[in-house]
C-alpha positions in Angstrom: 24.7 -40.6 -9.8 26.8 -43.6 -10.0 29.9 -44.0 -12.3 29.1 -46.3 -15.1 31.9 -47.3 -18.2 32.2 -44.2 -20.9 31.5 -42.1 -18.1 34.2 -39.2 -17.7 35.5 -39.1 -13.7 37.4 -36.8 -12.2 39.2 -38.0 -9.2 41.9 -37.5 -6.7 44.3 -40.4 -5.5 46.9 -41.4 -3.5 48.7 -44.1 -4.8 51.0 -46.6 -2.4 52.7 -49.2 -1.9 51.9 -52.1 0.8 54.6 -50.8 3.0 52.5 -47.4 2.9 55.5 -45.1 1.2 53.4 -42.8 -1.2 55.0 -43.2 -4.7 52.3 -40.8 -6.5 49.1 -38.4 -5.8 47.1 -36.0 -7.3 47.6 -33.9 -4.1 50.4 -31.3 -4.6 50.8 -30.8 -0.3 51.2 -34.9 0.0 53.5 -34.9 -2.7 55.6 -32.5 -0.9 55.5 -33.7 2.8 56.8 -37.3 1.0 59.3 -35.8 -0.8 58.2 -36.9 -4.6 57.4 -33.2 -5.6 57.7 -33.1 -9.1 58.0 -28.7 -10.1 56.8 -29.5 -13.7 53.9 -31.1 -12.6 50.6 -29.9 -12.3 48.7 -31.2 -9.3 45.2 -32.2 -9.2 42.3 -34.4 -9.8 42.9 -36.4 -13.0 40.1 -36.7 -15.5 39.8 -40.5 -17.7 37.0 -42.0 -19.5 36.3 -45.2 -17.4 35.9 -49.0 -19.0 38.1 -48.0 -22.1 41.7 -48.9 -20.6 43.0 -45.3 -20.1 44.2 -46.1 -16.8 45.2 -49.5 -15.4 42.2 -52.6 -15.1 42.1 -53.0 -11.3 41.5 -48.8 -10.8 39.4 -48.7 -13.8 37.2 -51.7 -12.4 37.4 -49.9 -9.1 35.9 -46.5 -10.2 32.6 -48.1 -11.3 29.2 -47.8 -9.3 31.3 -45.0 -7.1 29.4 -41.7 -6.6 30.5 -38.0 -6.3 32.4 -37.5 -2.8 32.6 -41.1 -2.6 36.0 -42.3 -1.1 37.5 -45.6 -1.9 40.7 -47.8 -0.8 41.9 -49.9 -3.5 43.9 -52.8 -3.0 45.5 -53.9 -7.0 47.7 -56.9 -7.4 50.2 -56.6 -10.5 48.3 -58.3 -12.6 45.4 -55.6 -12.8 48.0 -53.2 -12.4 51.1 -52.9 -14.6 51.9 -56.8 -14.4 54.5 -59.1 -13.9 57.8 -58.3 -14.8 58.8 -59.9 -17.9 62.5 -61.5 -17.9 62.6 -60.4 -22.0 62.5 -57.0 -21.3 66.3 -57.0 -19.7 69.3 -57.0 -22.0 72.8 -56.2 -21.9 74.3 -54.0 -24.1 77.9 -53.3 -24.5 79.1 -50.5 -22.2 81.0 -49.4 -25.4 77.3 -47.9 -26.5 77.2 -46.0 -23.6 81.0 -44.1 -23.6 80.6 -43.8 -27.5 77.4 -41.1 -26.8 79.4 -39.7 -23.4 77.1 -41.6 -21.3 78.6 -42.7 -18.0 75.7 -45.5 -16.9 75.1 -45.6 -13.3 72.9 -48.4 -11.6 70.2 -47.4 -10.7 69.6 -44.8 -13.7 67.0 -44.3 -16.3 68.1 -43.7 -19.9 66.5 -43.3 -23.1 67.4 -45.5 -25.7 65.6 -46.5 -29.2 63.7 -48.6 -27.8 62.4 -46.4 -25.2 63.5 -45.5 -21.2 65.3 -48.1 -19.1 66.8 -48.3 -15.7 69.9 -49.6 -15.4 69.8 -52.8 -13.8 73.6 -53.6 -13.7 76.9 -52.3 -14.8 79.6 -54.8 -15.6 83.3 -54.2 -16.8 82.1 -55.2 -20.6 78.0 -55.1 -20.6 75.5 -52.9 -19.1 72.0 -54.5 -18.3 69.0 -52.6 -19.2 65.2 -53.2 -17.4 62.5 -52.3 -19.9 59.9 -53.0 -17.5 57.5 -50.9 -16.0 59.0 -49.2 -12.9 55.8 -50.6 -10.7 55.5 -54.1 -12.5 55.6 -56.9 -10.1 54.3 -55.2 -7.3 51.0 -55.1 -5.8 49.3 -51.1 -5.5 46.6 -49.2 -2.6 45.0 -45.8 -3.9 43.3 -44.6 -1.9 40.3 -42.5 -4.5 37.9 -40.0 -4.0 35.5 -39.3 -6.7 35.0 -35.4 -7.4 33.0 -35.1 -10.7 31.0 -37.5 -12.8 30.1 -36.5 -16.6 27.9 -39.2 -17.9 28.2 -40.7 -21.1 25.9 -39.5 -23.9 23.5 -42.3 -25.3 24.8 -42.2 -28.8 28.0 -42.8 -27.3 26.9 -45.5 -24.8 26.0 -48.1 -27.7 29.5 -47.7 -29.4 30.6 -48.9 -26.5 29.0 -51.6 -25.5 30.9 -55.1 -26.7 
């Protein structure tokens, strides 16, 4: 049995950058030994619905035609993945904003504003600049995958999805 889109897979993943450093798994022990242990996690194999956009293109491409056991190493370059970063997504904002809610910004940090959560890129004496961008945009991703379930789409379902 082969993963085909609208099929629901569960898999398990280790997610990394070129340099190898491990910045996310479904595996609670390799989360651990690389010290990105999250406690209000719950580790294990994540479920999607492939060929619907649920997870990013170049995985989602990836998962198709895999079987049950099968293991794969995926090599994604941003633009399957979460894309380049886009220079409209950083602004400054007074640092006013930020002592008038008791906020001391520190680069490096992630806030939530209006507009959603930013890192803070920069802090100057009169603006602080905020990066909307996806933490991984710009850079190029390896999961490693293994499939461990396959639910196969019904065939009522199939046809709504088919473009």
């Amino acid at each position: 049995m082969k993963v085909e889109v609208g099929d629901f897979v569960v898999f398990n993943y280790i997610g990394r950058f070129e340099d190898g450093e491990i910045f996310d798994t479904s595996y609670e022990d390799i989360a651990k030994e690389n010290e990105i242990y999250v406690e209000e996690r719950e580790y294990g194999p994540l479920g999607v619905n492939v060929g619907v956009g649920e997870i990013i293109p170049g995985l989602d491409e990836a998962l198709i035609g895999m079987g049950i056991g099968e293991k794969k190493t995926i090599t994604i370059p941003p633009e399957k993945g979460y894309g380049m970063p886009n220079p409209e997504l950083i602004i400054e904002v007074p640092i006013a904003d930020f002592s008038s809610v008791g906020i001391e910004p520190i680069e490096g940090m992630y806030v939530m504003t209006d507009s959603g959560i930013a890192k803070i890129a920069k802090v100057g004496s009169d603006n602080v600049t905020l990066d909307f961008n996806h933490p991984l945009a710009g850079k190029t991703l390896v999961f490693e995958v293994e499939i461990v379930d396959i639910q196969k789409v019904k065939e009522s379902e199939a046809s709504d999805l088919e473009v």
